[in-house]
LUMDREN-336667 format. One record per residue (C-alpha): residue in one letter; x, y, z. Coordinates in nm, 3 decimals, padded with zeros to 5 digits. Example, Ala and Ser with C-alpha at 12.3 -4.5 7.8 and 13.67 -1.06 7.14 Angstrom:
! residues 2
A:01.230:-00.450:00.780;
S:01.367:-00.106:00.714;
END
This chain:
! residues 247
X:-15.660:-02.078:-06.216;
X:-15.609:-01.700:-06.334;
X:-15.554:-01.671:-06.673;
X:-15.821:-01.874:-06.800;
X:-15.645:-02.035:-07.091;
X:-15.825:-02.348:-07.231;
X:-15.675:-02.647:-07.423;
X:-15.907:-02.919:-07.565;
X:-15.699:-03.223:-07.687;
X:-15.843:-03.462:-07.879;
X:-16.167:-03.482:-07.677;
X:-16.422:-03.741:-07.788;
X:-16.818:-03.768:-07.617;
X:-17.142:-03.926:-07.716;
X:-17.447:-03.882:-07.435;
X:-17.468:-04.224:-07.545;
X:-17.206:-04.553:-07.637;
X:-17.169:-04.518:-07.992;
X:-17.288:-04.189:-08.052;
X:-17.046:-03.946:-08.101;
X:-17.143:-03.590:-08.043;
X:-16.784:-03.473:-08.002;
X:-16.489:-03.588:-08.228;
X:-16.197:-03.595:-08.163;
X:-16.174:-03.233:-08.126;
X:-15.885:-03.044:-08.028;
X:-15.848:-02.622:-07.964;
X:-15.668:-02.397:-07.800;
X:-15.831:-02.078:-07.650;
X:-15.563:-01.850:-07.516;
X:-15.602:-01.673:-07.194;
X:-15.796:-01.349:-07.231;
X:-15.918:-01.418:-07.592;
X:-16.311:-01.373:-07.728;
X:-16.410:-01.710:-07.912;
X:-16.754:-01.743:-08.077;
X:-16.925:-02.116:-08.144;
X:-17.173:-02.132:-08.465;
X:-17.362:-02.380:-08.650;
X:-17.627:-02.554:-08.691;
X:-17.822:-02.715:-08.395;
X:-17.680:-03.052:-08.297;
X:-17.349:-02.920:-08.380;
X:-17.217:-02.976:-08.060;
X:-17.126:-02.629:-07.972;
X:-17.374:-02.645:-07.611;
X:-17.217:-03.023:-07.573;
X:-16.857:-02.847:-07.585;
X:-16.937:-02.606:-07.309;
X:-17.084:-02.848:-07.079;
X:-16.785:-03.045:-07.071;
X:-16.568:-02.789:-07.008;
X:-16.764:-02.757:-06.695;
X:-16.713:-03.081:-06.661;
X:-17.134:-03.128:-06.665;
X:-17.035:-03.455:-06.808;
X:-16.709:-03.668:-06.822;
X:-16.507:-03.673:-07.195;
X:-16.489:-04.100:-07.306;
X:-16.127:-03.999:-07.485;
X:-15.861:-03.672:-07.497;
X:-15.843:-03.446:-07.205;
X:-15.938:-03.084:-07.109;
X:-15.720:-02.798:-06.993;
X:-15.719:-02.463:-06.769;
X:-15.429:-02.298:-06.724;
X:-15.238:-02.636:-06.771;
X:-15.425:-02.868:-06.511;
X:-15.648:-03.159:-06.599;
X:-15.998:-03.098:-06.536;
X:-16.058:-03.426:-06.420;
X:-15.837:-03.427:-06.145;
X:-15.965:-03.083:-06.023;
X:-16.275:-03.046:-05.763;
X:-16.580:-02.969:-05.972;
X:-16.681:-02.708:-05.717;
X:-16.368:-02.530:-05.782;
X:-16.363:-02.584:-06.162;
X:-16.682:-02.414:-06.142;
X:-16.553:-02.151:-05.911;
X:-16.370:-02.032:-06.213;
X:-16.658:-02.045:-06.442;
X:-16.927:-01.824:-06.478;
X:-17.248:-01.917:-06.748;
X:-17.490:-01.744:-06.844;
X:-17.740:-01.942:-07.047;
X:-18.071:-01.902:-07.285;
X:-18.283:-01.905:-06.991;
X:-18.125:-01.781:-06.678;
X:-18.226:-01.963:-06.350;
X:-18.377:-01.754:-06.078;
X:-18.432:-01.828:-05.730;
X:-18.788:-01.773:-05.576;
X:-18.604:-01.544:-05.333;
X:-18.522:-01.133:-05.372;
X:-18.331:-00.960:-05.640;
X:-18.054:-00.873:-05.395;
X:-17.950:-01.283:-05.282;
X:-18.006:-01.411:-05.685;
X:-17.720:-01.159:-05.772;
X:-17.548:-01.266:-05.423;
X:-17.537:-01.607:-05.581;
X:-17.281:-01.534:-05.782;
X:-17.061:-01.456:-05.469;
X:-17.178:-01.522:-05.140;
X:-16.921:-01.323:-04.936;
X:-16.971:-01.019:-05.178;
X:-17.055:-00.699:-04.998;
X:-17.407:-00.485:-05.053;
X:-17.206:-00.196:-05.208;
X:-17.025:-00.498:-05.460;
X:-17.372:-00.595:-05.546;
X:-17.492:-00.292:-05.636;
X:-17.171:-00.217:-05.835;
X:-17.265:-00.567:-06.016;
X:-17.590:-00.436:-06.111;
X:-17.478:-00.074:-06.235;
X:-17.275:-00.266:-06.481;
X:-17.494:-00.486:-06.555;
X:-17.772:-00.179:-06.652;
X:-17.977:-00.328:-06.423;
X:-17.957:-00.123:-06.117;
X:-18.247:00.164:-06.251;
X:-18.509:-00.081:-06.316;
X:-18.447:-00.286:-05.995;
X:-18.461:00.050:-05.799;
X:-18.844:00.077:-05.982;
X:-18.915:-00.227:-05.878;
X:-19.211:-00.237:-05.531;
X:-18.977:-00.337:-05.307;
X:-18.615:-00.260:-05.442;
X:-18.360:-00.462:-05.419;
X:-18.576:-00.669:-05.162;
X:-18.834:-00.762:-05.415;
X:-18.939:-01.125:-05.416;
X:-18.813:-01.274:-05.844;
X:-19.126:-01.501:-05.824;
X:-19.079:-01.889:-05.897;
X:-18.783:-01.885:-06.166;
X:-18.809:-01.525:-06.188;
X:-19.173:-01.516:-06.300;
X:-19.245:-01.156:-06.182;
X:-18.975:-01.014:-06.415;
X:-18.903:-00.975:-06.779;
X:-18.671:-01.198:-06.952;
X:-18.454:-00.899:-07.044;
X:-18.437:-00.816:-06.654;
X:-18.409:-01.163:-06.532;
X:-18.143:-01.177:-06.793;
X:-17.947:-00.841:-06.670;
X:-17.962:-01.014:-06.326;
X:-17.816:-01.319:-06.441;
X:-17.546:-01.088:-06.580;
X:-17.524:-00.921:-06.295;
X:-17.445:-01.241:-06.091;
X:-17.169:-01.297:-06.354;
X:-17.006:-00.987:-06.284;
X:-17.007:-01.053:-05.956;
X:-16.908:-01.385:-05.956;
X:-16.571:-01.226:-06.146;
X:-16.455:-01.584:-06.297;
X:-16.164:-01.577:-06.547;
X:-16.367:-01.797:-06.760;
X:-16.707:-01.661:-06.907;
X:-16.965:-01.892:-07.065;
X:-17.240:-01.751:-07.255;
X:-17.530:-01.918:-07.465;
X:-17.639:-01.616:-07.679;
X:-17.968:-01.507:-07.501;
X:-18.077:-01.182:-07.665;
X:-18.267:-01.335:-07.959;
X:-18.620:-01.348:-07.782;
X:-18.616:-00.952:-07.676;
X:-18.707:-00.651:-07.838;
X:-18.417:-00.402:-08.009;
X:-18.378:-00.153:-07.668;
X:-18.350:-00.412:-07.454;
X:-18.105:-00.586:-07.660;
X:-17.870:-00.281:-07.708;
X:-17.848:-00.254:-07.317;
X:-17.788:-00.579:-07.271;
X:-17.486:-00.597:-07.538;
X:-17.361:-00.324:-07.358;
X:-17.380:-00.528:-07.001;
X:-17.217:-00.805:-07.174;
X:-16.907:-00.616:-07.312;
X:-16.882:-00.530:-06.969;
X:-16.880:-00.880:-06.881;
X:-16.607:-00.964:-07.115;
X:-16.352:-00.732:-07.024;
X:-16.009:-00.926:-06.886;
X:-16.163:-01.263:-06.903;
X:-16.160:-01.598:-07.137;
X:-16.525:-01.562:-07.324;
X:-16.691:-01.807:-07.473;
X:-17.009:-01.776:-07.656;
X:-17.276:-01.940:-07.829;
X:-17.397:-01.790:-08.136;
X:-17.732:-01.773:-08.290;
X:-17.729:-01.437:-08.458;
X:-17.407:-01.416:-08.615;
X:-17.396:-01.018:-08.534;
X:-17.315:-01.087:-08.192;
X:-17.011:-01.191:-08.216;
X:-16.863:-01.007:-08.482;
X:-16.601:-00.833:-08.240;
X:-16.479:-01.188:-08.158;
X:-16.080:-01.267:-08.191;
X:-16.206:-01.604:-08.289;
X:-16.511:-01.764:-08.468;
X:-16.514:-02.143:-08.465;
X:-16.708:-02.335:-08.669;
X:-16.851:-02.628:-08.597;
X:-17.038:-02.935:-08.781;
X:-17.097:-03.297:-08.658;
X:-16.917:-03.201:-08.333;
X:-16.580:-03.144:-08.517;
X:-16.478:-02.739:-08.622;
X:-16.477:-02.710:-08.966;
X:-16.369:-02.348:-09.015;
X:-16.216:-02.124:-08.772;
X:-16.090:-01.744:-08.843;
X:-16.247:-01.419:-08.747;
X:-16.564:-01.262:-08.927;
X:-16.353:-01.079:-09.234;
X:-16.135:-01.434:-09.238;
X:-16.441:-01.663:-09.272;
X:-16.638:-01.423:-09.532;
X:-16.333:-01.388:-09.689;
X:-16.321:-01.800:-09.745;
X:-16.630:-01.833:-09.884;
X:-16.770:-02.172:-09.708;
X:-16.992:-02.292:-09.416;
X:-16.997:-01.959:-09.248;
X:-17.029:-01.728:-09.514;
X:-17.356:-01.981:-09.597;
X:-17.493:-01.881:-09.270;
X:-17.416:-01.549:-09.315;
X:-17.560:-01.481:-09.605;
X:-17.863:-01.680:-09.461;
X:-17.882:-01.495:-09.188;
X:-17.953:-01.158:-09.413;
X:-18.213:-01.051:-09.118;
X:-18.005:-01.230:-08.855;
X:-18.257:-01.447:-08.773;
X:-18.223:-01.750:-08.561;
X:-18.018:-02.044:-08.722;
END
């Protein structure tokens, strides 16, 4: 797995039998390319990322990565090539310095702190009592969620999958914090496949693709201009979305 292209054919799941939260949905998402998910909640657009990591098993279709099955590769390695960054990042009750070494454990110190400086998280770690050696707290409890989210980016960088997985987590923090963590994120992005989860429709303007998606089927798909431009579901939330408030 290197290029990161993704091929969902005719996939159908329901967390339960005879509930369909995915039908029969098929995409491609070429290596390299920037694809946004909207819509409502329930959607299906967080049900779609799970199984592509395979976080459950499809009932019908299959799922491709650069042309091999999913499920008939090693989840640890599927994952290998996957990095996610949700809502809420997951800290360890352990030190700044090993919760971005998660993201790879044979990294070097200097490739950490590289991780960081991208991540615009290296100045405030540096303020923090201890460093780099400062204890996170249980789930990160002794930092902000903008910081515990520039260390979950952080990991990500490190981690340097081909595939990036995002649920759009800037909603909950103020404007500054915000700005520098868009810029970590584009970062992030370069020379990868990207994925992400839109609530605020102005973060993923840049995207090469927006797919819509209703009743776990995508109903529209185009870039910003194409899907304003068409006049339907997504220029509904877009015009909704005046403030860019949450959906």
């Amino acid at each position: 797995m290197t290029h990161g292209e993704i091929i969902i054919d005719h996939v159908n799941f329901g967390y339960q039998s005879g509930d369909a939260v995915i039908n029969d949905l098929s995409i491609h998402i070429p290596g390299g390319s920037k694809v946004g998910l909207v819509g409502y909640s329930g959607a299906g657009k967080s049900t779609l990322v799970q199984l592509i990591m395979r976080l459950y098993d499809i009932h019908s279709g299959k799922i491709f990565i650069d042309q091999q099955d999913i499920s008939t590769i090693n989840k640890q390695s599927l994952r290998e090539n996957v990095a996610f960054i949700p809502q809420q990042p997951s800290l360890f009750h352990r030190t700044v310095y090993e919760n971005i070494l998660y993201g790879n454990i044979d990294a070097s110190y200097e490739d950490v702190i590289h991780a960081a400086q991208k991540a615009h998280a290296h100045e405030f770690i540096l303020n923090l009592p201890q460093g780099y050696n400062s204890p996170v707290g249980e789930r990160g409890v002794k930092l902000s969620g903008g910081q515990c989210q520039r260390i979950a980016i952080a990991r990500a960088i490190l981690k340097d999958a081909p595939i990036l997985i995002l649920d759009e987590a800037t909603s909950a923090l103020d404007s500054l914090t915000e700005k520098l963590i868009q810029e970590s994120l584009r970062t992030a992005m370069n020379h990868r496949t990207v994925i992400v989860i839109a609530h605020r429709l102005s973060t993923i303007l840049s995207m090469d693709n927006i797919l819509v998606m209703d009743n776990g089927k995508i109903i529209e798909m185009g870039n910003h201009q194409q899907l304003i431009d068409a006049r339907g579901f997504y220029k509904m939330l877009w015009d909704a979305q005046s403030g860019h408030s949450f959906i």
